[in-house]
C-alpha positions in Angstrom: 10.7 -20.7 -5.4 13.2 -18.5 -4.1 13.2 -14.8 -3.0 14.8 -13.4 -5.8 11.8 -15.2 -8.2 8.9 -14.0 -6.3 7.0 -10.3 -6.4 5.6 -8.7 -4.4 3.5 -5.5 -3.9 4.3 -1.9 -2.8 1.1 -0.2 -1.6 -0.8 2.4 -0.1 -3.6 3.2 2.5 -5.5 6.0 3.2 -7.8 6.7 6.0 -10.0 8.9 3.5 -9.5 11.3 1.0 -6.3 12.9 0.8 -5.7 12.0 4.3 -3.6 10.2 6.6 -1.3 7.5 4.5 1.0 4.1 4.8 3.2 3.0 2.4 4.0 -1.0 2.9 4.9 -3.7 1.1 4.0 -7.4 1.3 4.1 -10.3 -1.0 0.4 -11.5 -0.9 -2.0 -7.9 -1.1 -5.1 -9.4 -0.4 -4.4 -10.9 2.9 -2.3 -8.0 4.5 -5.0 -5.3 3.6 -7.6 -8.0 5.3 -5.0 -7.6 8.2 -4.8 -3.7 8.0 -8.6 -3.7 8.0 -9.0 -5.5 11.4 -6.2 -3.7 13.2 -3.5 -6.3 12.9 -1.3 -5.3 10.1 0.4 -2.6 11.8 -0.2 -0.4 14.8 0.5 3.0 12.7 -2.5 1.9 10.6 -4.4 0.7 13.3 -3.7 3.6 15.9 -5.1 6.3 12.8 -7.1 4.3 11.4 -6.1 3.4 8.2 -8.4 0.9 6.5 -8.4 1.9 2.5 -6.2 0.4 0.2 -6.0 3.3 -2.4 -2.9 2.2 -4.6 -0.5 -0.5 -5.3 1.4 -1.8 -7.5 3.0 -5.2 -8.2 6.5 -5.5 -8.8 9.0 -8.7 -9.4 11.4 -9.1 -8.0 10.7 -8.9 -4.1 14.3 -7.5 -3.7 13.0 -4.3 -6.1 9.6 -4.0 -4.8 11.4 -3.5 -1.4 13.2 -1.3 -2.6 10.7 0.6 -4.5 8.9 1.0 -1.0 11.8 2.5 0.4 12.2 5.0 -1.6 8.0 5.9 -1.8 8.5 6.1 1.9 10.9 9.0 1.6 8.8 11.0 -0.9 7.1 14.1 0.5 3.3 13.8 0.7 2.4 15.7 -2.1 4.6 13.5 -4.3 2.1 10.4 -2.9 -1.1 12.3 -3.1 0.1 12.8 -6.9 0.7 9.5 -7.2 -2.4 8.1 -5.7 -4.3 10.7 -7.8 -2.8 9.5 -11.1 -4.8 6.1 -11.0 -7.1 6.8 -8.2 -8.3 10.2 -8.5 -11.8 9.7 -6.2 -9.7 7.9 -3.8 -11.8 4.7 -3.6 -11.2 1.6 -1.5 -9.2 -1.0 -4.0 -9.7 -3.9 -1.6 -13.0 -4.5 -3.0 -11.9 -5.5 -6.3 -9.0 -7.8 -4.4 -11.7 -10.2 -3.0 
């Protein structure tokens, strides 16, 4: 399948409620949080800490999805605490329901 067929997922993690956040993207969710959550999917997320998946969203195709995490990457925080909030409003770990 080519690039243009495939989706992929925009998402964020938390280090706990309401505070520090990532915003990535990746085309198989599962296996970058299990990265995230033993310090090898990025070293901003490792150096702070960041270990809960607390929203994402799937999104076809990968060109938009990129582009969708572009854009979540220049929203203020409040804007992606709001977000968060809206379908995770106890902030719970997601990557339990992934596996």
């Amino acid at each position: 399948m080519d690039r243009e067929g495939r989706g992929g997922w925009v998402y964020i993690m938390a280090d706990r409620y309401r505070g520090a956040l990532y915003v990535g993207v990746t085309s198989h969710l599962a296996a970058r949080i299990a990265r995230h959550r033993d310090g090898t999917g990025s070293d901003y997320c490792a150096q702070r800490g960041l270990h809960r998946l607390v929203w994402a969203e799937c999104t076809k195709p990968i060109d938009l999805c990129i582009a969708h995490e572009k854009r979540l990457k220049r929203w203020h925080r409040a804007w992606k605490i709001e977000l968060v909030e809206k379908s995770n409003p106890d902030w719970d770990d997601l990557y339990e329901m992934l596996i």
